[in-house]
N, C-alpha and C positions, 0 to 999 in steps of 0.2 A: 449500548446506550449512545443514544446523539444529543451533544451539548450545541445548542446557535447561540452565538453572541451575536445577534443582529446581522451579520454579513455572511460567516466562516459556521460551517457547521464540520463537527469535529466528529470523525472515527473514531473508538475503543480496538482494542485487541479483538475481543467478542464481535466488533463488527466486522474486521479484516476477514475473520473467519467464515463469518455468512457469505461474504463476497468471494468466498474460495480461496484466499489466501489463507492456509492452512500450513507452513509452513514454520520452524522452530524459531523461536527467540534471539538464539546467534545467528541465524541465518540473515532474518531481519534486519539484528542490525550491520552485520557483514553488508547488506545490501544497499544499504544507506553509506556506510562507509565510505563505500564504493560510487558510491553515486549511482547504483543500478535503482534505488525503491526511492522514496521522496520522503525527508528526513522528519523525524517524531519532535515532538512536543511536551516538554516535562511539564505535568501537570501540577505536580508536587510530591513530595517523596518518593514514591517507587512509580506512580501513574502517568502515561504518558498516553497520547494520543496521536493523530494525525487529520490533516484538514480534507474533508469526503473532496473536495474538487481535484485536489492531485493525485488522491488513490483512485478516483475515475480516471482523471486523466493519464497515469500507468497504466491502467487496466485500457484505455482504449491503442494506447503506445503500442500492448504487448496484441491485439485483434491486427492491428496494423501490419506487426512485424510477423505475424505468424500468416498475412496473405501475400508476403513477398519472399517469405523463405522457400524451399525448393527442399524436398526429401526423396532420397535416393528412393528407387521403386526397385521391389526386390522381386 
């Protein structure tokens, strides 16, 4: 589900998902924690979201960084 408030359209868990982040609940937030994933949005009681422009903009971080790494050729 996508909520727009006129500027910010907002991720669900469900949408993480479609977008291939597939990845556990703790992990997620370990991730944020950390500062590796861009931090959720309590939406109220247990609901929380994330704003689509920085889960793109992760997701284009992690295209970037996966054409400058180097893996050993075996």
């Amino acid at each position: 589900m996508k909520i727009e408030d006129g500027r910010k359209t907002l991720a669900t868990r469900e949408d993480l998902k479609r977008m291939g982040i597939n990845v556990s609940r703790t992990t997620l937030l370990r991730w944020e924690l950390n500062g590796r994933f861009p931090r959720r949005i309590r939406m109220g009681g247990t609901s929380v979201a994330w704003f689509m422009s920085e889960i793109q903009d992760w997701l284009a971080d992690r295209a970037d960084e996966r054409t400058r790494t180097h893996y050993a050729e075996y």
